[in-house]
PDB file of the backbone (N, CA, C, O) and the ligand in Angstrom, with CONECT records:
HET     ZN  A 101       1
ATOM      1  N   UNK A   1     103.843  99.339 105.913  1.00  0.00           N
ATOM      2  CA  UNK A   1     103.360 100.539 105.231  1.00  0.00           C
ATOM      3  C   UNK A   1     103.344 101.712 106.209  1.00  0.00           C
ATOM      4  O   UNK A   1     102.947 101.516 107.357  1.00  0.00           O
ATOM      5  N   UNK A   2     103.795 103.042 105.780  1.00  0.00           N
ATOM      6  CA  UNK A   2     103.946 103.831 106.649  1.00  0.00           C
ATOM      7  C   UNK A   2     102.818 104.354 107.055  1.00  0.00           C
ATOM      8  O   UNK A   2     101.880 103.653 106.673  1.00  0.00           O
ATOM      9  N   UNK A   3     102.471 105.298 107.676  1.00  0.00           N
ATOM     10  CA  UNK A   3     101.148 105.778 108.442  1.00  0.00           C
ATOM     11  C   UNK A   3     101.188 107.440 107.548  1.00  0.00           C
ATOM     12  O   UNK A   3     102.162 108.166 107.344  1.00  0.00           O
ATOM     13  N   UNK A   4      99.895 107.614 107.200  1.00  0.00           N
ATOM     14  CA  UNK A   4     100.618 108.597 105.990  1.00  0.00           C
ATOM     15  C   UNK A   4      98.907 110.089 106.404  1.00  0.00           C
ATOM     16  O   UNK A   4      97.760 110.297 106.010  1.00  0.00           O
ATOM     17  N   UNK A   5      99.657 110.523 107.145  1.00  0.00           N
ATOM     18  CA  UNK A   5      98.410 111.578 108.145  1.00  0.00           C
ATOM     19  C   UNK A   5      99.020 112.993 107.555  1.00  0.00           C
ATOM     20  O   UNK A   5     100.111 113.547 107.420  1.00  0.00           O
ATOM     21  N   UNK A   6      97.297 113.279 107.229  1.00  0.00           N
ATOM     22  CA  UNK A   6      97.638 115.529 106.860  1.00  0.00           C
ATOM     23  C   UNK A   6      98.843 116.109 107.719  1.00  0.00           C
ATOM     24  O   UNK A   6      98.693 116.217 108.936  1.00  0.00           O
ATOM     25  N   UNK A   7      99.920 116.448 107.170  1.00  0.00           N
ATOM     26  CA  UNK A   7     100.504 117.166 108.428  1.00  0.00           C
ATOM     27  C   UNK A   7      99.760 118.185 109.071  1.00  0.00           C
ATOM     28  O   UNK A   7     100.381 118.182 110.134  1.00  0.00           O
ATOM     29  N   UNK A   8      99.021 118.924 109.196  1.00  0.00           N
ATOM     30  CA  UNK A   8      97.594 119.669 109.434  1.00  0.00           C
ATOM     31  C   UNK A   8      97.185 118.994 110.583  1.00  0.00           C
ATOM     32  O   UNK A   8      97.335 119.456 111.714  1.00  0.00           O
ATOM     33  N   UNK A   9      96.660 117.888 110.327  1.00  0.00           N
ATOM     34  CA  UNK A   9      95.966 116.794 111.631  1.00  0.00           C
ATOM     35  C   UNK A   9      96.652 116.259 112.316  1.00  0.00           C
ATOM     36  O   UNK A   9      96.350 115.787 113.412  1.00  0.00           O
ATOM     37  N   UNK A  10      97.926 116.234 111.678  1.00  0.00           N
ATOM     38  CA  UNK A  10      98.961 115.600 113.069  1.00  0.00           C
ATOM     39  C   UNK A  10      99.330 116.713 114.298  1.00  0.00           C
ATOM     40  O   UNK A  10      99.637 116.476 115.467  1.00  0.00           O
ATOM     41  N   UNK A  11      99.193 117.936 113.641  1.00  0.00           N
ATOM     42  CA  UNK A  11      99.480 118.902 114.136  1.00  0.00           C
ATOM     43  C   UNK A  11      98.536 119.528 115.394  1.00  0.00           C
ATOM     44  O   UNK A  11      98.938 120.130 116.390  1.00  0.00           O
ATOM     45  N   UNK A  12      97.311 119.226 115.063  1.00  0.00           N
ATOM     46  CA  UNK A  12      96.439 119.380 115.868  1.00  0.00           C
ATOM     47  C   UNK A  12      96.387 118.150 117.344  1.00  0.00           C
ATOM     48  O   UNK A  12      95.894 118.201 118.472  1.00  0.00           O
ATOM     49  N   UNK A  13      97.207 117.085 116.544  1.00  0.00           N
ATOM     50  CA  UNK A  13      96.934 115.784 117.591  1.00  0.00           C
ATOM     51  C   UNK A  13      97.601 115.938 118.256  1.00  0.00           C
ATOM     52  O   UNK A  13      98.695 116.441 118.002  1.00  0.00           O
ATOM     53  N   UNK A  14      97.141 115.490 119.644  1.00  0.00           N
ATOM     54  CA  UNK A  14      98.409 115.461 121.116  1.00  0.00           C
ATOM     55  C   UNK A  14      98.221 113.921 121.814  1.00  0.00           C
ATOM     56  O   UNK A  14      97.261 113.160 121.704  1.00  0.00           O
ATOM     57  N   UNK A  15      99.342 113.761 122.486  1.00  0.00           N
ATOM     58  CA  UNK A  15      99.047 112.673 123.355  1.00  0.00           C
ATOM     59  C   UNK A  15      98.141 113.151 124.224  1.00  0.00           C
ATOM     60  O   UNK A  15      98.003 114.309 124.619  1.00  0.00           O
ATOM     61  N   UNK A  16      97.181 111.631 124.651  1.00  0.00           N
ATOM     62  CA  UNK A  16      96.196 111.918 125.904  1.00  0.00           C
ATOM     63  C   UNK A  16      96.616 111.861 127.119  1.00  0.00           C
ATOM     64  O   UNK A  16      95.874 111.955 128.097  1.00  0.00           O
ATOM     65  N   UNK A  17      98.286 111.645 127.174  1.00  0.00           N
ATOM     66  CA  UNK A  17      98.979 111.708 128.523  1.00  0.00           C
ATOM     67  C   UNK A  17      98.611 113.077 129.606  1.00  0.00           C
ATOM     68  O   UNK A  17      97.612 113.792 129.516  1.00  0.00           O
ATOM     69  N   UNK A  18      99.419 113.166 130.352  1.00  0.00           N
ATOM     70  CA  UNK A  18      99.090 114.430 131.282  1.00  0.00           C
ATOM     71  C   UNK A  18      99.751 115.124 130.327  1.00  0.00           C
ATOM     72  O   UNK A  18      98.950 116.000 130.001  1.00  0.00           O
ATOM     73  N   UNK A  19     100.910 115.279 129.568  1.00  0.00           N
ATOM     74  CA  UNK A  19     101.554 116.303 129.002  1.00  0.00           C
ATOM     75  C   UNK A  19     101.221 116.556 127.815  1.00  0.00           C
ATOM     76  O   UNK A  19     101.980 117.238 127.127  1.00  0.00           O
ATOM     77  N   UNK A  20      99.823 115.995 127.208  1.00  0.00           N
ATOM     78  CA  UNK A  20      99.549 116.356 125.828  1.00  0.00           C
ATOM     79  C   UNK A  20     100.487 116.892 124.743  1.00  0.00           C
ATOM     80  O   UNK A  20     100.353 117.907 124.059  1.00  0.00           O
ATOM     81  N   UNK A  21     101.208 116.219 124.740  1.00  0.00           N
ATOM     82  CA  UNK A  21     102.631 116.213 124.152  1.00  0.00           C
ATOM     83  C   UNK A  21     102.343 116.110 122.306  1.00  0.00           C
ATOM     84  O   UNK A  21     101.230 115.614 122.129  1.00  0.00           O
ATOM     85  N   UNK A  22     102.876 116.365 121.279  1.00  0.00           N
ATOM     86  CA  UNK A  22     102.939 116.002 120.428  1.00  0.00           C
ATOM     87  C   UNK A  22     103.164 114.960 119.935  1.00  0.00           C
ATOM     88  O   UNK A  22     103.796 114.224 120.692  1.00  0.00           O
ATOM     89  N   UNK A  23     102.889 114.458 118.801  1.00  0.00           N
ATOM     90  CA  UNK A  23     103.197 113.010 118.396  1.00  0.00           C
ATOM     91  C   UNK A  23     103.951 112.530 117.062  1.00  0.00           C
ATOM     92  O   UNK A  23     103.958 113.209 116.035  1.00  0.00           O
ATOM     93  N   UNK A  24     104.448 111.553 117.162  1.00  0.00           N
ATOM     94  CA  UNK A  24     105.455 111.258 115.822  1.00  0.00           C
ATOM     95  C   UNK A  24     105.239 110.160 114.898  1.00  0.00           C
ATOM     96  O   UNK A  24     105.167 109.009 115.326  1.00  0.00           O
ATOM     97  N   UNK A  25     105.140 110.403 113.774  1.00  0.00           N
ATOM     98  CA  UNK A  25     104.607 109.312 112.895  1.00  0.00           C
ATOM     99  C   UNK A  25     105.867 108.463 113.341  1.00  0.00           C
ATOM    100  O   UNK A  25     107.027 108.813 113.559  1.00  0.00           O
ATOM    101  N   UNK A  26     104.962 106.657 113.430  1.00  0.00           N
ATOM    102  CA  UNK A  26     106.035 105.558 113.297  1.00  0.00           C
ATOM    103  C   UNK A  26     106.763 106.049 115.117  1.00  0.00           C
ATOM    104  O   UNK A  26     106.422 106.945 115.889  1.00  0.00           O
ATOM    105  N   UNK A  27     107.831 104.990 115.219  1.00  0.00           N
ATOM    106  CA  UNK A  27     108.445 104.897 116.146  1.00  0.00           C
ATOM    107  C   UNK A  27     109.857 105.870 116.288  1.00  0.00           C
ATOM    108  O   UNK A  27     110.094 106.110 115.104  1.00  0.00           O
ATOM    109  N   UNK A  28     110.820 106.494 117.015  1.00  0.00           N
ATOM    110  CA  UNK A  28     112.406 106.620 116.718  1.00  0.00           C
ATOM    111  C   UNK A  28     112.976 105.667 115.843  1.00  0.00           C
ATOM    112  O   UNK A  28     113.611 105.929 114.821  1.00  0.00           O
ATOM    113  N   UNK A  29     112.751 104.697 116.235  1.00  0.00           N
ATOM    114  CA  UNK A  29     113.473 103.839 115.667  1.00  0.00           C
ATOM    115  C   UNK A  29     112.843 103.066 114.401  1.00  0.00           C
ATOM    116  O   UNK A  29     113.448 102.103 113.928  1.00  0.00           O
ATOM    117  N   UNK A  30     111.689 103.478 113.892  1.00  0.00           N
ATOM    118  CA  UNK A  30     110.838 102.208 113.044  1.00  0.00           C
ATOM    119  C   UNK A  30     109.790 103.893 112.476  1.00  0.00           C
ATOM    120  O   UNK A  30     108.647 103.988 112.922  1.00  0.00           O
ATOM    121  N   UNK A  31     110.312 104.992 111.572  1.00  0.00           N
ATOM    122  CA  UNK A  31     109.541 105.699 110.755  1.00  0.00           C
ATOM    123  C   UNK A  31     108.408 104.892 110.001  1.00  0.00           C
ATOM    124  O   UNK A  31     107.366 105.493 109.739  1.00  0.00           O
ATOM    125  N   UNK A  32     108.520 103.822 109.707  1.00  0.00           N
ATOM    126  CA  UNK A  32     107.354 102.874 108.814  1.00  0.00           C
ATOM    127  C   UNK A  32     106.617 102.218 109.622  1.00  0.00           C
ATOM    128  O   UNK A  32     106.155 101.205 109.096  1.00  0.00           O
ATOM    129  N   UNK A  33     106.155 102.464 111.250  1.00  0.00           N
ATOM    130  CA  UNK A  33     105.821 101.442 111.823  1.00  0.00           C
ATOM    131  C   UNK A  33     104.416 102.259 111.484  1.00  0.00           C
ATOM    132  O   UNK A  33     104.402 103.370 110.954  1.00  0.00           O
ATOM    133  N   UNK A  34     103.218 101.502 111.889  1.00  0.00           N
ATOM    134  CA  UNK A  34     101.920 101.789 111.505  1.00  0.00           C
ATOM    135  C   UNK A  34     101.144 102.460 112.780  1.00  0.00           C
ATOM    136  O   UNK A  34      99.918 102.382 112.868  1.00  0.00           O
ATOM    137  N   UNK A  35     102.110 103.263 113.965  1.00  0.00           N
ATOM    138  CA  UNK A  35     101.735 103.883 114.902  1.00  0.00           C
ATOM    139  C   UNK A  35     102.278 105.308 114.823  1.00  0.00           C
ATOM    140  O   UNK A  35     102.930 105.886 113.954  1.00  0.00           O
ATOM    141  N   UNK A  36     101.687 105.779 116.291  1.00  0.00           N
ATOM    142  CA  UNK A  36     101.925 107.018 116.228  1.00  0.00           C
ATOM    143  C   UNK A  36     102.493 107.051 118.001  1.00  0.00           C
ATOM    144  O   UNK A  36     101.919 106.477 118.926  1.00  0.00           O
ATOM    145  N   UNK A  37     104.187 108.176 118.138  1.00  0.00           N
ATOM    146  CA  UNK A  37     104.795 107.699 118.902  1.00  0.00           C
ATOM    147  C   UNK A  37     104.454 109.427 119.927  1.00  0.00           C
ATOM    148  O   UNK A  37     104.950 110.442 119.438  1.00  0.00           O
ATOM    149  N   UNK A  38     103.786 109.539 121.007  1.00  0.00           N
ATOM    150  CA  UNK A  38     104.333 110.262 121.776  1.00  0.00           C
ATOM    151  C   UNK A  38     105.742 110.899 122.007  1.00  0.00           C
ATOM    152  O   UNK A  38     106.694 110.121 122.071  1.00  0.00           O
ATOM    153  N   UNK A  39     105.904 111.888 122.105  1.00  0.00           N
ATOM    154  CA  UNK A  39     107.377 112.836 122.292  1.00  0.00           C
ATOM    155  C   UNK A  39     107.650 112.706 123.807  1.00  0.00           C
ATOM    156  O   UNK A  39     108.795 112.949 124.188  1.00  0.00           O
ATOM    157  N   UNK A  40     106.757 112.363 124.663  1.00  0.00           N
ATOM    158  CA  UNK A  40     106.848 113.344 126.112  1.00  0.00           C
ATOM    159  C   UNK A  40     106.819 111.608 127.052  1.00  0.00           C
ATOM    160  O   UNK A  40     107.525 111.301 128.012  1.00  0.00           O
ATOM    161  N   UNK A  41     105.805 110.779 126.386  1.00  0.00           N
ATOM    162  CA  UNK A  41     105.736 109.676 127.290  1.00  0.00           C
ATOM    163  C   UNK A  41     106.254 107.952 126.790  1.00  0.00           C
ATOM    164  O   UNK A  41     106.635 106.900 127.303  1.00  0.00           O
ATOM    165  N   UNK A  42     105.906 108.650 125.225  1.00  0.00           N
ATOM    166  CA  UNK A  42     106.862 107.345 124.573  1.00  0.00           C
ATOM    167  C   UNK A  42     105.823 106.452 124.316  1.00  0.00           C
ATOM    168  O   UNK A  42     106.164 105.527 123.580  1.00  0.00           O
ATOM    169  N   UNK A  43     104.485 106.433 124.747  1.00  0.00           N
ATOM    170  CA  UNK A  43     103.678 105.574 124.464  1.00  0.00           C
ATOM    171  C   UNK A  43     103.539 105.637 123.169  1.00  0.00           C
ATOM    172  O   UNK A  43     103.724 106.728 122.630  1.00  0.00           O
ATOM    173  N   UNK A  44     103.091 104.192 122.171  1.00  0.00           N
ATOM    174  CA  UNK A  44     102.593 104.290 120.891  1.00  0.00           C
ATOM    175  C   UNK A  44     101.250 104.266 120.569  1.00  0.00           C
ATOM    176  O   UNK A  44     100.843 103.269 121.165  1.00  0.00           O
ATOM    177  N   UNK A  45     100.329 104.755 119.995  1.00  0.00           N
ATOM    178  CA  UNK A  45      99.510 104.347 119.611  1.00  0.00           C
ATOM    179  C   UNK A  45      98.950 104.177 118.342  1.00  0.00           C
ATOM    180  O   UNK A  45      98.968 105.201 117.660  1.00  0.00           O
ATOM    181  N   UNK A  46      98.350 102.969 117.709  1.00  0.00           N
ATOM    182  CA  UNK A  46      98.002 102.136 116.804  1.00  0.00           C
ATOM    183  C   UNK A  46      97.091 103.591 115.660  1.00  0.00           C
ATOM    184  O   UNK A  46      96.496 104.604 116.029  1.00  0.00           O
ATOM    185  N   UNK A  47      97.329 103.128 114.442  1.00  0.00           N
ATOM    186  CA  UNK A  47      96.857 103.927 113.179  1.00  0.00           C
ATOM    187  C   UNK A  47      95.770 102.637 112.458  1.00  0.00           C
ATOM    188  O   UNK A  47      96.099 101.882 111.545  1.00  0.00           O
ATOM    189  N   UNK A  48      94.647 102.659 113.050  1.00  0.00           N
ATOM    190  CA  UNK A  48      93.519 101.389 112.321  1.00  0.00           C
ATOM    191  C   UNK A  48      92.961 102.371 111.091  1.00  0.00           C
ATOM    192  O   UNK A  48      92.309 103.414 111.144  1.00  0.00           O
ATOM    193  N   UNK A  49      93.466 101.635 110.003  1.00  0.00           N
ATOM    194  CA  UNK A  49      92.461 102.484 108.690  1.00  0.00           C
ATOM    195  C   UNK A  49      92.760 103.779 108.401  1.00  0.00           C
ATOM    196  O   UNK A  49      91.946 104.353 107.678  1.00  0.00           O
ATOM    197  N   UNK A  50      93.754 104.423 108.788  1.00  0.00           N
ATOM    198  CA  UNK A  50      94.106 105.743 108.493  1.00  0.00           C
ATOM    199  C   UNK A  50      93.657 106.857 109.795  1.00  0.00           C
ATOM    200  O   UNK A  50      93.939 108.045 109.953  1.00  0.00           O
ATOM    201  N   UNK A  51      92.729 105.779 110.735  1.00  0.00           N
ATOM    202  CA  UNK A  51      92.853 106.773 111.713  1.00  0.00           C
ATOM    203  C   UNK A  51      93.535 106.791 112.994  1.00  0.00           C
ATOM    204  O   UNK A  51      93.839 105.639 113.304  1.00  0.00           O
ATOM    205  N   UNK A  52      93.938 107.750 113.966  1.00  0.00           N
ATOM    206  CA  UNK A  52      95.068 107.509 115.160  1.00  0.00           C
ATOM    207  C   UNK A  52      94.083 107.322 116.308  1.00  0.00           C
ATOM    208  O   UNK A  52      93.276 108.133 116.762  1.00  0.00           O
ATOM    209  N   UNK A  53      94.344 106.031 116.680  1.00  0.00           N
ATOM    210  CA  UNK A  53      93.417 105.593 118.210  1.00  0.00           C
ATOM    211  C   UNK A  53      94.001 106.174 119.145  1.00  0.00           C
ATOM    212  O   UNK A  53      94.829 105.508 119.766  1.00  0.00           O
ATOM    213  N   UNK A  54      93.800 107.375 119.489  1.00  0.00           N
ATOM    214  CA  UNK A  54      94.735 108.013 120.402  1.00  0.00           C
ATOM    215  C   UNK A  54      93.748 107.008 121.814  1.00  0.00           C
ATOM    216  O   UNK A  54      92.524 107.069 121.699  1.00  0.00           O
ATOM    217  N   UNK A  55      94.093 106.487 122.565  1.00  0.00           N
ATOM    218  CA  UNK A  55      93.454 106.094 123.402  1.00  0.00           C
ATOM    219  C   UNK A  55      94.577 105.574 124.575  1.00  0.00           C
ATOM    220  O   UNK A  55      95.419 104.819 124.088  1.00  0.00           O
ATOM    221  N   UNK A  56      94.715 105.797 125.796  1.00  0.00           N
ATOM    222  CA  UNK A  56      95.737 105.379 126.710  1.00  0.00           C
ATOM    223  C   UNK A  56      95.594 104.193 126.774  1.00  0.00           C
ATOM    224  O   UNK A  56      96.512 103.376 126.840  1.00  0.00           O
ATOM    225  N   UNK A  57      93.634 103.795 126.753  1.00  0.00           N
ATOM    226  CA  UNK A  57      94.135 102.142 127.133  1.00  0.00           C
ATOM    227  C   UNK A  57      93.916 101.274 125.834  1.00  0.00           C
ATOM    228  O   UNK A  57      93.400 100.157 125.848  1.00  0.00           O
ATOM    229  N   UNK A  58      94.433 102.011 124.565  1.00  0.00           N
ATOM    230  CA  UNK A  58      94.454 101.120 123.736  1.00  0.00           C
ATOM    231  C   UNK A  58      96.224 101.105 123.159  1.00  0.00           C
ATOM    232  O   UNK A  58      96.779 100.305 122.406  1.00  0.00           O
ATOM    233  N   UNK A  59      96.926 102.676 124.065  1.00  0.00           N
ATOM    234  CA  UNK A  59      98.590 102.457 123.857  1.00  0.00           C
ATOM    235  C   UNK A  59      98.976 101.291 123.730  1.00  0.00           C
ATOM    236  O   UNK A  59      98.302 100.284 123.943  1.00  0.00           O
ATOM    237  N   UNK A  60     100.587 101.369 123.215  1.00  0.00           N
ATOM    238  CA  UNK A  60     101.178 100.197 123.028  1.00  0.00           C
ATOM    239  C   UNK A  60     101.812 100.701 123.933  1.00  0.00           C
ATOM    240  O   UNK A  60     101.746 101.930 123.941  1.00  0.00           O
ATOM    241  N   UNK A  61     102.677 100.050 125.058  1.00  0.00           N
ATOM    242  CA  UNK A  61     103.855 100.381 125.720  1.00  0.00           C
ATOM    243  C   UNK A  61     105.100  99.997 125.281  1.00  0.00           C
ATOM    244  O   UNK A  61     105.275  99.128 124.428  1.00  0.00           O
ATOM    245  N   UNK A  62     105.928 100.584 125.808  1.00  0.00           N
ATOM    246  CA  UNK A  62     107.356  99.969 125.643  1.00  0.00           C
ATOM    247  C   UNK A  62     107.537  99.527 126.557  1.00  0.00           C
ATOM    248  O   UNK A  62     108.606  99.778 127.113  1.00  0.00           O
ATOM    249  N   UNK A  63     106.609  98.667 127.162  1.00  0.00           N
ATOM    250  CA  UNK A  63     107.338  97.764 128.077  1.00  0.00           C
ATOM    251  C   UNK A  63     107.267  96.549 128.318  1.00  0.00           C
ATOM    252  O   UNK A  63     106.128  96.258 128.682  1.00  0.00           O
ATOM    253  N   UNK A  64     108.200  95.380 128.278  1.00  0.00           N
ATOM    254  CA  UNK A  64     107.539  94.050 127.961  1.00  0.00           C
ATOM    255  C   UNK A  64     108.543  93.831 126.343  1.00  0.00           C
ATOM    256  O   UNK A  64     108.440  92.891 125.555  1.00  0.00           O
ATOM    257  N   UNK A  65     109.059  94.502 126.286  1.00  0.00           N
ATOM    258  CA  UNK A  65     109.926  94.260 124.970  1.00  0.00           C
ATOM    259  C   UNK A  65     109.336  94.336 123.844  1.00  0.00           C
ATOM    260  O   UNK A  65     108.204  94.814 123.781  1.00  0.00           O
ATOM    261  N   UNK A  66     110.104  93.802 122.549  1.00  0.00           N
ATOM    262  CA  UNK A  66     109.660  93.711 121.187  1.00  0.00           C
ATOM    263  C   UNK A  66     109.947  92.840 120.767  1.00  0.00           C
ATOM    264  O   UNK A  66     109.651  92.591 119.598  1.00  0.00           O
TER     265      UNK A  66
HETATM  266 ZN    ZN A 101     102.188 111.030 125.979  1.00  0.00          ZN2+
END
């Protein structure tokens, strides 16, 4: 199920990286994934219940595979 956020509130949201970067519903590659993808660092982070855990140490990485 896709992750389905106010464009309004996404707009306001940034990554908590150093580059407070914007963020992208779902993955590049996976629009339906149930995260939310950093522009700047690539980290994902998890959408629990409609809301975005922006949290570094709750990111998903890309690293370690899929
Ligand atoms: Zn970031």
């Amino acid at each position: 199920m896709a992750v389905e956020l106010d464009p309004q509130l996404l707009e306001i949201l940034a990554c908590p990286c150093d580059d407070h970067a914007p963020l992208i519903v779902g993955t590049p590659d996976d629009a339906q994934a149930d995260v939310l993808t950093c522009t700047s660092c690539a980290r994902r982070f998890p959408v629990v219940d409609g809301i975005p855990v922006l949290l570094l140490d709750e990111a998903l990485d890309q690293q370690g595979g899929d």
